[in-house]
C-alpha positions in Angstrom: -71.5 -51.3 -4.9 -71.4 -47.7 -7.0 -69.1 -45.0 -7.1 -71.6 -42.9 -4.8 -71.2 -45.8 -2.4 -67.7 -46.3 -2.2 -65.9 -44.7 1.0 -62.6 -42.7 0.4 -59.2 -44.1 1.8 -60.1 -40.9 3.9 -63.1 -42.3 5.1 -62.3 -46.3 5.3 -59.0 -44.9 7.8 -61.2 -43.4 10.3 -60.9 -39.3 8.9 -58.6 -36.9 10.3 -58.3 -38.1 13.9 -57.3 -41.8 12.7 -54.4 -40.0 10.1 -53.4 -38.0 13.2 -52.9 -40.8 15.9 -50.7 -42.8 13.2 -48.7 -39.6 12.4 -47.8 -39.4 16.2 -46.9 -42.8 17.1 -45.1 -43.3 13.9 -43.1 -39.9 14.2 -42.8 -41.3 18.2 -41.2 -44.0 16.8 -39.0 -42.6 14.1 -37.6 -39.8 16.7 -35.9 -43.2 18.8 -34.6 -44.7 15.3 -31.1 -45.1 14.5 -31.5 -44.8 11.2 -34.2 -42.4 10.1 -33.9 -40.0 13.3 -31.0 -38.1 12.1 -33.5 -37.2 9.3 -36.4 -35.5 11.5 -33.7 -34.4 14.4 -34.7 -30.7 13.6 -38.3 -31.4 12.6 -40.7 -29.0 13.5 -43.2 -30.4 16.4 -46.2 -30.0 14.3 -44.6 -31.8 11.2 -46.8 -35.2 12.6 -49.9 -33.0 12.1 -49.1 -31.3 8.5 -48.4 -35.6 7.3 -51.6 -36.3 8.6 -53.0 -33.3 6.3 -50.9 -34.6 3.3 -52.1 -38.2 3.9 -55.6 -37.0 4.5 -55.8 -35.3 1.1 -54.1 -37.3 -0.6 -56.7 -40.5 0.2 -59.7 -38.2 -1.2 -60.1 -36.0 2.0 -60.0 -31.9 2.5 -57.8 -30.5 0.8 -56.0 -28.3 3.9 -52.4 -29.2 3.1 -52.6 -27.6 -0.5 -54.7 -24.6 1.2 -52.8 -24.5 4.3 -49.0 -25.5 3.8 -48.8 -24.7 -0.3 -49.7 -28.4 -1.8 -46.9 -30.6 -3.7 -44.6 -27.7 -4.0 -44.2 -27.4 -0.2 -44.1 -31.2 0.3 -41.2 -31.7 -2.4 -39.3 -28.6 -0.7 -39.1 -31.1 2.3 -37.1 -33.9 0.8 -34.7 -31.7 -1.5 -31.6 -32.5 -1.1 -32.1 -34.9 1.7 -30.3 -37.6 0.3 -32.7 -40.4 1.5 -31.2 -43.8 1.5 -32.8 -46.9 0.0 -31.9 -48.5 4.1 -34.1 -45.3 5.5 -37.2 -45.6 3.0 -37.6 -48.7 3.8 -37.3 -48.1 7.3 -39.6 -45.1 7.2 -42.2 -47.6 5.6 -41.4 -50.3 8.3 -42.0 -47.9 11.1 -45.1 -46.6 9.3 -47.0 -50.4 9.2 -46.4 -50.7 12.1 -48.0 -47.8 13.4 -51.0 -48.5 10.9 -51.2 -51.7 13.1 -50.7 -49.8 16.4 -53.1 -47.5 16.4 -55.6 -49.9 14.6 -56.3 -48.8 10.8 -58.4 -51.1 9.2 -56.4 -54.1 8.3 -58.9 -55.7 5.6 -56.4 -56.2 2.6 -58.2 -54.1 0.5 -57.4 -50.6 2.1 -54.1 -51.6 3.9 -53.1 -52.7 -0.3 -53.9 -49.6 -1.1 -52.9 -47.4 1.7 -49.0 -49.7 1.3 -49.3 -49.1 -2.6 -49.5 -45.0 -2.1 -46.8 -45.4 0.9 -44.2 -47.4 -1.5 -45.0 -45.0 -4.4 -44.8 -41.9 -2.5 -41.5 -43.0 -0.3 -40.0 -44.2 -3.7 -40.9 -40.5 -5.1 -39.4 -39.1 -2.7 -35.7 -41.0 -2.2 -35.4 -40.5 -6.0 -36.2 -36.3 -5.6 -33.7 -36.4 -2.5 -30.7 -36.9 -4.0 -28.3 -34.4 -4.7 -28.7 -34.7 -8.9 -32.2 -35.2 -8.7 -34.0 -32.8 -11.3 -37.6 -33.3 -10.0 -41.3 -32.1 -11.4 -41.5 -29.2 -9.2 -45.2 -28.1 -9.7 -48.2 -30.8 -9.8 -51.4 -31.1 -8.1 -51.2 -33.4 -4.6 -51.9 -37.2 -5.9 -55.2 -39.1 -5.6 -55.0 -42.2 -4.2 -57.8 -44.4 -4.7 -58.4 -48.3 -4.1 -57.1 -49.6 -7.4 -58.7 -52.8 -8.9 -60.4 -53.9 -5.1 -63.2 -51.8 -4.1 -63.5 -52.0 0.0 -64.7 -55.8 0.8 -68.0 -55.5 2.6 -69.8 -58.6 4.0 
């Protein structure tokens, strides 16, 4: 398999629409939580949408959340200050498989190692750049995720 042949994250997930169904039965899920609800209590109805954007983009897809809602700038404004738990990331992450598995992401270890590596990193990011001392990068391009060492396994 080349480069030219290799799908995005983007791609493998299903596109936009396959992002979009996980956002909303995760963020279903995570309004009912004990522990990470008090964190979206006030969120804004479309905030299941605008992750699906980030996610998209972030796995190689359009670019609309930098265009559209102001990149890596705007997503870090939403965690300032949040003072995010190491019991809530984890949760949030829980919650999140889950839903991969719900609403039927492919579950071929190759993307869902991936699509758990960028989850982990970017959860881990973003407890550290939520607490109250936290002295974060504030201006960087929205990360890349790619497939790492395994390429997509196709028989």
């Amino acid at each position: 398999m080349t480069n030219e042949t290799v799908p995005t994250l983007f791609e493998w997930a299903g596109g936009t629409e396959a992002l979009e169904r996980l956002t909303e039965a995760f963020y279903a899920q995570v309004r009912k939580d004990d522990l990470v609800g008090p964190l979206f209590r006030h969120m804004d109805p479309d905030h299941p949408r605008y992750v699906a954007m980030w996610l998209a983009e972030v796995f190689g897809g359009p670019d609309r959340y930098t265009k559209e809602r102001g990149g890596y700038s705007h997503m870090l404004s939403m965690h300032l200050g949040k003072a995010i738990t190491e019991p809530q990331r984890r949760r949030w992450v829980n919650l999140l498989m889950d839903a991969a598995d719900e609403v039927g992401l492919p579950d071929d270890p190759e993307f869902r190692a991936a699509f758990a590596g960028y989850i982990e990193w970017g959860t881990r990011l973003a407890l550290h750049n939520s607490q109250p001392d936290a002295k974060p990068v504030t201006s960087a391009p929205v990360p890349r995720w790619g497939w790492g060492v395994a390429p997509p396994y196709q028989p």
